[in-house]
C-alpha positions in Angstrom: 0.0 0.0 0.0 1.5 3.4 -0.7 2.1 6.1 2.1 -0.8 8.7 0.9 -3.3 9.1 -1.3 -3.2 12.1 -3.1 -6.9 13.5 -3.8 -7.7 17.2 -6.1 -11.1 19.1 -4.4 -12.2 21.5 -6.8 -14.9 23.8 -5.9 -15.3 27.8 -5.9 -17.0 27.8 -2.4 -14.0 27.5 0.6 -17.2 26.1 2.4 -17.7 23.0 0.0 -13.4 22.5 0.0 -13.8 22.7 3.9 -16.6 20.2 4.2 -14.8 17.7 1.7 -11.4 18.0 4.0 -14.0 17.3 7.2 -15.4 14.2 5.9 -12.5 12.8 4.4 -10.7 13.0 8.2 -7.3 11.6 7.6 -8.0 8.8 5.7 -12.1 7.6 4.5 -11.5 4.2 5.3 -8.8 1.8 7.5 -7.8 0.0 4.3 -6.7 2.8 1.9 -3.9 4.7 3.1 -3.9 8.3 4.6 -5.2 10.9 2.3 -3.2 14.3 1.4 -5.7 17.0 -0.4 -4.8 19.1 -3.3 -7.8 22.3 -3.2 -8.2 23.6 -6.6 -10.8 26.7 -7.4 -10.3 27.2 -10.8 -10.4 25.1 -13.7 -6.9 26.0 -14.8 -5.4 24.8 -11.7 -7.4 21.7 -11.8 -6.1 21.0 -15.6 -2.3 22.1 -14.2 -2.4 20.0 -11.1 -3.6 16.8 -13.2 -0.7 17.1 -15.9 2.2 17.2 -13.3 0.4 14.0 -12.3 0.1 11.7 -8.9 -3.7 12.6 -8.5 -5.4 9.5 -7.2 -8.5 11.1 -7.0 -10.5 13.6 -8.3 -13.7 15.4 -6.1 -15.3 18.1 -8.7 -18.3 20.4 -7.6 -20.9 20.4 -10.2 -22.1 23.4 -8.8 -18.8 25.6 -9.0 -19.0 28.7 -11.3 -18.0 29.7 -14.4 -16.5 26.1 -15.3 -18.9 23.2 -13.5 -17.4 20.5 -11.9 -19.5 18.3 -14.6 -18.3 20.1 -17.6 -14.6 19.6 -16.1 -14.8 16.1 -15.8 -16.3 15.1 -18.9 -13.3 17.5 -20.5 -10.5 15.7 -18.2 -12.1 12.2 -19.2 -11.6 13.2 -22.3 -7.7 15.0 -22.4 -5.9 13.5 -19.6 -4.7 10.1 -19.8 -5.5 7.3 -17.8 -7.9 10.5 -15.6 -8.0 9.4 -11.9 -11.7 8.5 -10.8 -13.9 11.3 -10.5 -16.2 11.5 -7.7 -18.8 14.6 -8.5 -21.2 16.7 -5.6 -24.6 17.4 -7.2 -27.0 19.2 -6.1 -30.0 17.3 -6.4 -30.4 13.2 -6.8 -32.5 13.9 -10.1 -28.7 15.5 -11.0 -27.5 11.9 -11.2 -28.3 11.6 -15.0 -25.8 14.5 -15.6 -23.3 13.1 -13.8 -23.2 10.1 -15.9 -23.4 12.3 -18.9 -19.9 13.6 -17.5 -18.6 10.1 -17.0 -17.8 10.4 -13.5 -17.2 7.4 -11.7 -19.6 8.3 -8.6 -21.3 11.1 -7.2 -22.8 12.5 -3.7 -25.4 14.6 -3.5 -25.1 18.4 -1.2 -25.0 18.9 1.5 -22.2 16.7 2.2 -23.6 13.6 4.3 -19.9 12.5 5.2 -20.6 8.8 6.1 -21.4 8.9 2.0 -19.0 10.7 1.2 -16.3 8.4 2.5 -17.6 5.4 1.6 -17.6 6.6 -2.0 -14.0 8.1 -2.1 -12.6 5.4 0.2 -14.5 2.9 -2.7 -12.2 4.5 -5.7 -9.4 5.2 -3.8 -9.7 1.2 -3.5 -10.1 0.8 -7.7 -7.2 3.5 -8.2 -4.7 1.7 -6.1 -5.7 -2.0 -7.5 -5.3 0.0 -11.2 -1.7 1.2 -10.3 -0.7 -2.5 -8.5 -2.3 -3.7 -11.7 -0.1 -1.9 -14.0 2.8 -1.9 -12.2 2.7 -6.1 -12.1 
């Protein structure tokens, strides 16, 4: 297992970041190792921290402004190569059909319910480290 997990939060609201760093704690879940947080509030630094790589895992807010968290996961899925899961905050539940749209690999609805939220980052921190044992094998 490695020593962290590196995860990107981007959002516009400090609020959203700070309720993302809350529920995460140190680490989501006993198996996946300690998590370290990258806060991105602008698409450019999102797009900047993903090329110089070791992003594990993605958390977008599909309600950030002028550049969605949905729009800027469909556009990494699409540009960065081998994208880290993408876990997306909605809104609203009925919101779940645009998350697929964006091809994220889970979403959580807002407000944050953190036992949620970690079970759903701890679940693709889990896929992204069995991916990198995978290729590394």
């Amino acid at each position: 297992m490695q020593a962290t997990a590196t995860v990107l939060v981007y959002s516009d609201n400090a609020n959203t970041r700070e309720q993302v760093r809350l529920a995460v704690g140190r680490r989501p879940a006993a198996d996946v190792p300690p998590v370290e947080l990258v806060e991105c509030a602008t698409q450019p630094a999102v797009l900047e921290a993903l090329e110089q790589g070791g992003i594990d895992v993605c958390v977008l807010d599909g309600e950030t402004a002028p550049a969605g968290g949905m729009g800027v996961c469909r556009q990494i899925k699409d540009e960065i190569f081998q994208c880290p899961p993408v876990l997306l905050l909605i809104g609203r539940p009925q919101d779940a059909w645009l998350a697929t749209w964006s091809r994220a690999d889970a979403a959580v609805t807002h407000p944050l319910d953190p036992v949620a939220f970690a079970d759903a980052l701890a679940s693709l921190l889990r896929r992204r480290l069995l991916t990198q044992v995978s290729a590394a094998v």
